[in-house]
VEXLUMTI-52911 format. One line per field, with one value per residue (C-alpha): x, y, z; residue in one letter; residue number from 1; chain. Coordinates in nm, 3 decimals. Example, Ala and Ser with C-alpha at 12.3 -4.5 7.8 and 13.67 -1.06 7.14 Angstrom:
// residues 2
u	(1.230_1.367)
v	(-0.450_-0.106)
w	(0.780_0.714)
ketor	(a_s)
dolo	(1_2)
marlum	(A_A)
//
This chain:
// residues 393
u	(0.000_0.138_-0.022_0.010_0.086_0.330_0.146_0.240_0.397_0.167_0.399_0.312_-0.010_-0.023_0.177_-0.169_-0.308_-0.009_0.230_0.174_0.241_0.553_0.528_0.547_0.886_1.037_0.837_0.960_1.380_1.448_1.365_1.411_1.750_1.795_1.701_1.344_1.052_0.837_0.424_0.245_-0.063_-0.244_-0.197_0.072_-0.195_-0.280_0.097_0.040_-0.282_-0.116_0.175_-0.071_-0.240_0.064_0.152_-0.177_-0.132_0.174_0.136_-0.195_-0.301_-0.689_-0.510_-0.176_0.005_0.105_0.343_0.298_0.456_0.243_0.383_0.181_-0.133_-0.474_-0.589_-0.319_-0.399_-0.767_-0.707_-0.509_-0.832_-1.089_-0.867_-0.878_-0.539_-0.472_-0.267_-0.041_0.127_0.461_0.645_0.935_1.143_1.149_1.420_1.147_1.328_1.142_1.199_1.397_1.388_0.998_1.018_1.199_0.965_0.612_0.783_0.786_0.361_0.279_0.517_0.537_0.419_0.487_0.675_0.646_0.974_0.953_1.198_1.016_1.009_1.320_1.565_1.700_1.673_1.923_1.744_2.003_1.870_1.517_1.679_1.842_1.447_1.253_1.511_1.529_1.145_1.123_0.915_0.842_0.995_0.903_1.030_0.808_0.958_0.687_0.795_1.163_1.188_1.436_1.671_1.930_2.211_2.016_1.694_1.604_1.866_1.749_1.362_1.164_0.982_1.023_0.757_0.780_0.533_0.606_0.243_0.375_0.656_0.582_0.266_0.059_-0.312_-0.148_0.085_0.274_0.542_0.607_0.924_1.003_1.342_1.502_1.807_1.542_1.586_1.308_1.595_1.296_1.567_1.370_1.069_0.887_0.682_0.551_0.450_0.364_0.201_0.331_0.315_-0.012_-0.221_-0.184_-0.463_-0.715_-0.542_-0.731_-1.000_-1.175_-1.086_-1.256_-1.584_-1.603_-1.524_-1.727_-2.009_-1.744_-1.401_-1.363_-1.258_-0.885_-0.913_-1.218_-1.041_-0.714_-0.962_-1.102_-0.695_-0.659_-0.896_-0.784_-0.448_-0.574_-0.766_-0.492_-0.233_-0.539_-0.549_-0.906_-1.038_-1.196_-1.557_-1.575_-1.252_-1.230_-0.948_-0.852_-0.914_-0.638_-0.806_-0.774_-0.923_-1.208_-1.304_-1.116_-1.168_-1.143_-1.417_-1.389_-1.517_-1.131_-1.008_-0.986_-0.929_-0.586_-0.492_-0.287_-0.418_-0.350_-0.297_-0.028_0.172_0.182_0.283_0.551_0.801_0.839_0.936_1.157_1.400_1.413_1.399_1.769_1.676_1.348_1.534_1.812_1.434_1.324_1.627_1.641_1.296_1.324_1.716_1.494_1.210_1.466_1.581_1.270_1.155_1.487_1.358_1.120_1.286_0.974_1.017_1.316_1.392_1.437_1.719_1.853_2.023_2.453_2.573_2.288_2.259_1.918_1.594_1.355_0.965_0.831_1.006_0.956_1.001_0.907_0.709_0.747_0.397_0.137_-0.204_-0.091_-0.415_-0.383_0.037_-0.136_-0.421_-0.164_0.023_-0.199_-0.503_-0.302_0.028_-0.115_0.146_0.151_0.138_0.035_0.023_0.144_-0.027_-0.377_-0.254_-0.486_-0.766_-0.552_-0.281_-0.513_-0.672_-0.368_-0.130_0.038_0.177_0.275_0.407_0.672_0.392_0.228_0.453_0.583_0.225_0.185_0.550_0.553_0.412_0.552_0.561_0.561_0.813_0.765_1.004_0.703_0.683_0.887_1.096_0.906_0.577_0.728_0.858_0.532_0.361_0.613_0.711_0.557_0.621)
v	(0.000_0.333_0.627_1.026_1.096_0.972_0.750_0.749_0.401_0.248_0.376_0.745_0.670_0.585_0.933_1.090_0.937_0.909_1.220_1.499_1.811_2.023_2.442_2.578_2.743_2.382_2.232_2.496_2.485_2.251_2.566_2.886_3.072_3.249_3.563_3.484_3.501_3.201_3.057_2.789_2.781_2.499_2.591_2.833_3.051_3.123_3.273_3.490_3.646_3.737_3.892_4.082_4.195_4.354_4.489_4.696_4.787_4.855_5.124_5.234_5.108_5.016_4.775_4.621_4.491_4.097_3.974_3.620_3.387_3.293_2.947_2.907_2.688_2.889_2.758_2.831_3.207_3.165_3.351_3.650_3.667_3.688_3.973_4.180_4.167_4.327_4.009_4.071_3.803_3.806_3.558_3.338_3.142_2.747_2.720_2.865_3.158_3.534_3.670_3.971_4.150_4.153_4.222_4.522_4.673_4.509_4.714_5.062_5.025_4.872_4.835_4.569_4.540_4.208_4.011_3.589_3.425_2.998_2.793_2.481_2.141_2.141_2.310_2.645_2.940_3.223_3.489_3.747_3.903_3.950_4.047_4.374_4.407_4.440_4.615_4.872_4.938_4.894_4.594_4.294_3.980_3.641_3.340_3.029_2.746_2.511_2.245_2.254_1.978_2.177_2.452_2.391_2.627_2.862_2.879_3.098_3.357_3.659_3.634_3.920_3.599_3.252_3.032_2.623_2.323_2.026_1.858_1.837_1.640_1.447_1.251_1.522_1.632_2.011_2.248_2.528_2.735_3.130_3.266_3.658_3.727_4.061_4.021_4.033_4.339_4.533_4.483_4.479_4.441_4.418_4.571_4.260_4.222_4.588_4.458_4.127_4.078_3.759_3.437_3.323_3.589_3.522_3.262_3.532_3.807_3.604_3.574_3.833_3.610_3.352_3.534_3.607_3.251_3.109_2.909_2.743_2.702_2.325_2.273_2.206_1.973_1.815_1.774_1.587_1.324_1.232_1.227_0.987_0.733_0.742_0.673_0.385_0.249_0.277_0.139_-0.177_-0.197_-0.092_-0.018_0.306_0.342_0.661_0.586_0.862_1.037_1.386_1.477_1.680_2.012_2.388_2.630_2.858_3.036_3.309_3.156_2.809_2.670_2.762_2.395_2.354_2.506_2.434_2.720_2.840_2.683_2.426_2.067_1.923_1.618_1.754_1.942_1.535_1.391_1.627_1.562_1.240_1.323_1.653_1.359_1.169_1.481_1.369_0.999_1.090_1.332_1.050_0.797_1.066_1.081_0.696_0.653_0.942_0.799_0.483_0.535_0.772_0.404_0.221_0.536_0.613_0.311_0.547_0.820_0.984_1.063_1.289_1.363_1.760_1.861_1.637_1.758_1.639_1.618_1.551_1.914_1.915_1.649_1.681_1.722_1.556_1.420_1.627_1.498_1.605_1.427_1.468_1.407_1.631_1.538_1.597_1.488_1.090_1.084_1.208_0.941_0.703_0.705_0.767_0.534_0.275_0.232_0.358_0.550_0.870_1.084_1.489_1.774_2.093_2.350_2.450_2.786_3.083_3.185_3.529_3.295_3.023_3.374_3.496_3.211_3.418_3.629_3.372_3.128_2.998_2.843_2.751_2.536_2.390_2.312_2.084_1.971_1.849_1.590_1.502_1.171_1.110_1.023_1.027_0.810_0.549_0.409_0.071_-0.002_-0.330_-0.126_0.083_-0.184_-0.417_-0.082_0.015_-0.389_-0.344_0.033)
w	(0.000_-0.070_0.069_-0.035_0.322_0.537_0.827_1.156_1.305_1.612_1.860_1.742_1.791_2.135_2.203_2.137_2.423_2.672_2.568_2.764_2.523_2.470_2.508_2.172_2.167_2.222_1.953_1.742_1.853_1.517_1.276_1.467_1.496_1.839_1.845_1.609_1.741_1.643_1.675_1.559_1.350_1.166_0.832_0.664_0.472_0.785_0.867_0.563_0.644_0.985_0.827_0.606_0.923_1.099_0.772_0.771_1.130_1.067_0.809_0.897_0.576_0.503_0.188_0.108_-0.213_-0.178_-0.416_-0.491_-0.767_-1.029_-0.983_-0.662_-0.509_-0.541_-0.220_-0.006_-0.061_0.003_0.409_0.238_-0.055_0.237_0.442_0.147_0.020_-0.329_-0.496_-0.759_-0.959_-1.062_-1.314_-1.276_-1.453_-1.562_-1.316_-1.020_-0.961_-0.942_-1.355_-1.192_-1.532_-1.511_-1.127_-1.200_-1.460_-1.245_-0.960_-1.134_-1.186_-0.816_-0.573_-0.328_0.049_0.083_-0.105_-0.115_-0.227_-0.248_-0.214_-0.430_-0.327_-0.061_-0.276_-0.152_-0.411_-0.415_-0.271_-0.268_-0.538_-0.394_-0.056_-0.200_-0.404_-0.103_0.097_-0.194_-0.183_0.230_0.146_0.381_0.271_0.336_0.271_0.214_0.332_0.333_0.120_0.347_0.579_0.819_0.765_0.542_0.380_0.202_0.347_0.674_0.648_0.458_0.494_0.743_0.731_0.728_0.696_0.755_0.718_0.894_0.873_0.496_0.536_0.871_1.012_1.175_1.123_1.099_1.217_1.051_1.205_1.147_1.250_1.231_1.236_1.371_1.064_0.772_0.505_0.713_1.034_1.285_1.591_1.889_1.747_1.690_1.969_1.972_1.564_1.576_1.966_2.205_1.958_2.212_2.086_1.725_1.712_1.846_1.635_1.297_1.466_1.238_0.960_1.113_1.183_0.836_0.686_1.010_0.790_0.608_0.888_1.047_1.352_1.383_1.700_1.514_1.215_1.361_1.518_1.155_1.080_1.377_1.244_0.937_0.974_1.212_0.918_0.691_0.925_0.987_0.596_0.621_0.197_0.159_0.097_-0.034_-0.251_-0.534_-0.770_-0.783_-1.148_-1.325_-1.325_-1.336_-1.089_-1.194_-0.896_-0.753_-0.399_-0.360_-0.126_0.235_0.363_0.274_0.542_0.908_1.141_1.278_1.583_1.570_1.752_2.103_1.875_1.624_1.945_2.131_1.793_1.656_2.020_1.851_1.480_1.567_1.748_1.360_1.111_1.014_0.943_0.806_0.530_0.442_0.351_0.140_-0.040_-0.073_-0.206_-0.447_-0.605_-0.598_-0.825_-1.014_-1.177_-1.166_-1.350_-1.585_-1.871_-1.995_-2.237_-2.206_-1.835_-1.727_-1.359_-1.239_-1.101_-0.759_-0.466_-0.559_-0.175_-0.005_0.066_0.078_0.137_-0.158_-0.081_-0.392_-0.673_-0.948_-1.334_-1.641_-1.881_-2.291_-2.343_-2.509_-2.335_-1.955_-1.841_-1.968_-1.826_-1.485_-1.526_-1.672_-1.364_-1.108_-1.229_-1.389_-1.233_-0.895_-0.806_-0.534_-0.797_-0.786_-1.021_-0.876_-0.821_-0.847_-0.982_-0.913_-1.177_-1.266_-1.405_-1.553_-1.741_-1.874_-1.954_-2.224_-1.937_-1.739_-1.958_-1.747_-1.482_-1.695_-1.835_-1.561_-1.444_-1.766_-1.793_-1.438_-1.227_-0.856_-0.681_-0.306_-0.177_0.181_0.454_0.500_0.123_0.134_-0.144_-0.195_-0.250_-0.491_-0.719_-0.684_-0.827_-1.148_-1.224_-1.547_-1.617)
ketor	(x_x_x_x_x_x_x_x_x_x_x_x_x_x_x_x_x_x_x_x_x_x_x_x_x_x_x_x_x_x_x_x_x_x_x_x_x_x_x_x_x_x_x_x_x_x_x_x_x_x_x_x_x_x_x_x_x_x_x_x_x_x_x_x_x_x_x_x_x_x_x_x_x_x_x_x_x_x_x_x_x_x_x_x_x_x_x_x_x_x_x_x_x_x_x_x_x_x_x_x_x_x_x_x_x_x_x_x_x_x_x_x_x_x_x_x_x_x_x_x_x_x_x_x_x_x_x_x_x_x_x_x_x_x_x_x_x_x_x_x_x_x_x_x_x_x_x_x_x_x_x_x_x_x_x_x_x_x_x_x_x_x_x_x_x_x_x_x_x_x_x_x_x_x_x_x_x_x_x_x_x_x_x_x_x_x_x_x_x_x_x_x_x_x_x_x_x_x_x_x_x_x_x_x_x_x_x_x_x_x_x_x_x_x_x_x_x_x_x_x_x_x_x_x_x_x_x_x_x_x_x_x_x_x_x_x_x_x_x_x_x_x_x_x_x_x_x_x_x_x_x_x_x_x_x_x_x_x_x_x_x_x_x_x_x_x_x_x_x_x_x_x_x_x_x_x_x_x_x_x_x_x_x_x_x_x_x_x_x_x_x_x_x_x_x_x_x_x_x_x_x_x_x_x_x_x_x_x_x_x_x_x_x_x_x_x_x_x_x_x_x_x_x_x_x_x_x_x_x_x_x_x_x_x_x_x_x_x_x_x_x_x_x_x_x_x_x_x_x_x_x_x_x_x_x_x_x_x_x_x_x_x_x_x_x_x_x_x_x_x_x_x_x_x_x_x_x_x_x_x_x_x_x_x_x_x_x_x_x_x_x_x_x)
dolo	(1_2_3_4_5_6_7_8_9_10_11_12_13_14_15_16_17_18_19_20_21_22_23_24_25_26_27_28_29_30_31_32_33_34_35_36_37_38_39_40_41_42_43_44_45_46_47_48_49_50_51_52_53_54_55_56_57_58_59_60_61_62_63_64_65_66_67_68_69_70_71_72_73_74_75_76_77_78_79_80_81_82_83_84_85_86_87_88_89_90_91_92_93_94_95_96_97_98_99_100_101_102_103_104_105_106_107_108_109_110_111_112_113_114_115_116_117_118_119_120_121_122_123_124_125_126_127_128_129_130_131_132_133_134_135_136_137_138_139_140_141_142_143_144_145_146_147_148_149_150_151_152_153_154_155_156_157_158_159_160_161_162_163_164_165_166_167_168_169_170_171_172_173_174_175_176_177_178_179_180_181_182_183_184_185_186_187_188_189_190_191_192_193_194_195_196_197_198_199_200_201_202_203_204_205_206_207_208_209_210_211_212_213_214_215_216_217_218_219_220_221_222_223_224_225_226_227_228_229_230_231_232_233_234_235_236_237_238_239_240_241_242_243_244_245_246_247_248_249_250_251_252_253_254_255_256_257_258_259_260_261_262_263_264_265_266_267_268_269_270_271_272_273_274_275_276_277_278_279_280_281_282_283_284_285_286_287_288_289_290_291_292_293_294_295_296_297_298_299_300_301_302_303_304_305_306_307_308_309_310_311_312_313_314_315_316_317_318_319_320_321_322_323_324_325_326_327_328_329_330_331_332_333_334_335_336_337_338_339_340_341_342_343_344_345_346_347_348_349_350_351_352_353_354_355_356_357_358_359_360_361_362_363_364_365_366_367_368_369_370_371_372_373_374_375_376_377_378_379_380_381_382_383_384_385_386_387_388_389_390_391_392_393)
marlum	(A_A_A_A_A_A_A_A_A_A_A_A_A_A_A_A_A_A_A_A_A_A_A_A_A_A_A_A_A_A_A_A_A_A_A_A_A_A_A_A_A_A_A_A_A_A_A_A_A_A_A_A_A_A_A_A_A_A_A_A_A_A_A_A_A_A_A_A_A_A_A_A_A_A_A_A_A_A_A_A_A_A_A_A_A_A_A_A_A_A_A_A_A_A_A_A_A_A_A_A_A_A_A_A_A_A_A_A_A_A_A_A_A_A_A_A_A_A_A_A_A_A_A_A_A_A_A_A_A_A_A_A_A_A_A_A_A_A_A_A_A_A_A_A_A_A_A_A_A_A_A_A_A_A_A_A_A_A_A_A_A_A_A_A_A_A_A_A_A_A_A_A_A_A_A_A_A_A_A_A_A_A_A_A_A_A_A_A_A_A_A_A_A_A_A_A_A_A_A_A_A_A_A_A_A_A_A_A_A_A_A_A_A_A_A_A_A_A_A_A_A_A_A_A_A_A_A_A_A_A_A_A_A_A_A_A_A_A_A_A_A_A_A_A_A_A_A_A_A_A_A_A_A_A_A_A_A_A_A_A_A_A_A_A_A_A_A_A_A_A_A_A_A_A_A_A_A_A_A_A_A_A_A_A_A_A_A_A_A_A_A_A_A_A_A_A_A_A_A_A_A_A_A_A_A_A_A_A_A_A_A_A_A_A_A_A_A_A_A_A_A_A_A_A_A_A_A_A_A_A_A_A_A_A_A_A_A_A_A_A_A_A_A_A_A_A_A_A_A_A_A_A_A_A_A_A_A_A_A_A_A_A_A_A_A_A_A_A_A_A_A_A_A_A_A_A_A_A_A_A_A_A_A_A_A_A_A_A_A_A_A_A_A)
//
């Protein structure tokens, strides 16, 4: 059986019950540099609808500008769309790096606020560039760190910012860290508190978010109970009822649906389970690597299939694996190896309805989003699994 998510081993499963739970600075000691000041939340669109927030404050602004790549998931933005943020998408380049030339001349029309820089499936980008950017136009610069298992060279350093997922890469219902750093190109020194508030009030500080998406926002607690029983299931090799595909689709709404979400706080059950996996980050990153160097050759036969670009040193633990596929009809390759071969397989992202409308000026994302497809690769897939599932690729 191989699963899009990692699953948690029995053991982990017991913590839920018997752990008592960790305050949140040590739960956060892994990713945080000293000096940051750091909080978790469920989800990391929730981080940037907080940064957003103290922006306004900030300022005294009733609206501010929010760069974001156009090489980005729809619904991860779906908190900043219902704060009111003005979103403004700027291009990058097949090699997912901001299209600084474009930048530049985007910059001159509407200037940044805030400004989202990615570092894309584990691998740090140079963000040098975008560092002296935002420090240029007193802009607010984070760094989304999401698909980064833990800080590496190259990730962390330059960002006002820093934003990490580790429900992505490790088996937990949610939780999503948000550092602020005092070295970022804004230098907020010891100002942070008197901007941002103690890390325990930023739960209540969306709570005006939450009002407004109140008919639609699941309960974070709630939801990591229907996690628990899943993963029980799973881990009892109980078959799906309900079992379904997600369809290789674009995004037509500006807003993707709001039942998506669950609210900020992060769970009682996700702060007992993470104690356990901040102890094996290191061992969990050299599985990831293993899996990913292993369906590399089960994959290489096919001259249709070419791997992205691989971290040489072990420098860095990829997220997915990315490849790209020299096929014209992406939809059948994602069926193809999804529905037939049964593989993990995802197509990344669900990019936002002002890209999707203009593909001619964002031709680089667009690309990439039908070049591309990504395979789990997560530190519970046995090798055994994955061959039984590409014997006859």
């Amino acid at each position: 059986m191989i699963t899009m998510a990692p699953l948690p081993d029995w053991k982990h499963l017991f913590q839920c019950v018997f752990k008592r739970e960790y305050s949140e600075n040590y739960l956060a000691t892994p990713w945080q540099k000293n000096g940051d000041t750091s909080g978790w939340l469920s989800r990391s669109a929730w981080s940037l609808a907080l940064i957003y927030k103290w922006r306004k404050e900030t300022f005294n602004k009733s609206n501010c500008i929010v760069w974001v790549p156009d090489y980005f998931c729809n619904a991860a933005l779906t908190p900043l769309r219902v704060s009111g943020a003005t979103l403004i998408f700027y291009p990058i380049t097949e090699k997912m790096v901001p299209d600084n030339h474009k930048c530049k001349k985007l910059a001159q029309i509407t200037p940044p606020d805030i400004f989202l820089f990615v570092h894309y499936f584990g691998k740090p980008s140079n963000s040098k560039t975008i560092y002296d950017f935002c420090k240029s136009h007193k802009t607010w610069l984070i760094e989304d760190a999401a698909h980064v298992l833990k800080p590496v060279k190259g990730v962390g350093l330059l960002g006002d910012f820093v934003v990490y997922s580790p429900y992505k890469h490790l088996p937990l219902p949610d939780g999503a860290l948000l550092i602020v750093s005092k070295s970022g190109p804004t230098n907020f020194g010891d100002k942070i508190i008197s901007i941002t508030g103690l890390p325990k009030s930023w739960v209540f500080q969306l709570k005006e978010i939450e009002i407004k998406a109140a008919n639609y926002l699941r309960s974070s607690n709630k939801e990591s109970i229907i996690w628990l029983i899943k993963r029980i299931s799973q881990k009892l090799r109980i078959k799906r009822l309900n079992k379904f595909s997600v369809k290789f689709s674009e995004s037509s709404d500006s807003v993707e649906l709001l039942s998506n979400i669950i609210g900020p706080s992060q769970s009682r059950i996700s702060r007992k389970l993470l104690p356990v996996f901040i102890k094996e980050l290191n061992s969990i990153a050299i599985e990831c690597r293993k899996n990913q160097l292993y369906l590399d050759k089960l994959l290489y036969s096919d001259k249709r299939v070419s791997i992205v670009e691989r971290p040489l040193s072990r420098e860095w633990s990829p997220y997915l694996s990315a490849y790209t596929i020299g096929f014209k009809d992406p939809e059948n390759v994602y069926n193809y190896f999804k529905l037939k071969l049964g593989l993990p397989i995802v197509t990344w992202p669900d990019l936002a309805p002002e890209v999707i409308n203009d593909n001619n000026s964002y031709v680089s994302a667009w690309t990439l989003r039908h070049k591309r497809i990504y395979i789990s690769i997560h530190q519970s897939i046995r090798h055994s699994d994955l061959a039984k599932k590409i014997k006859n690729f």
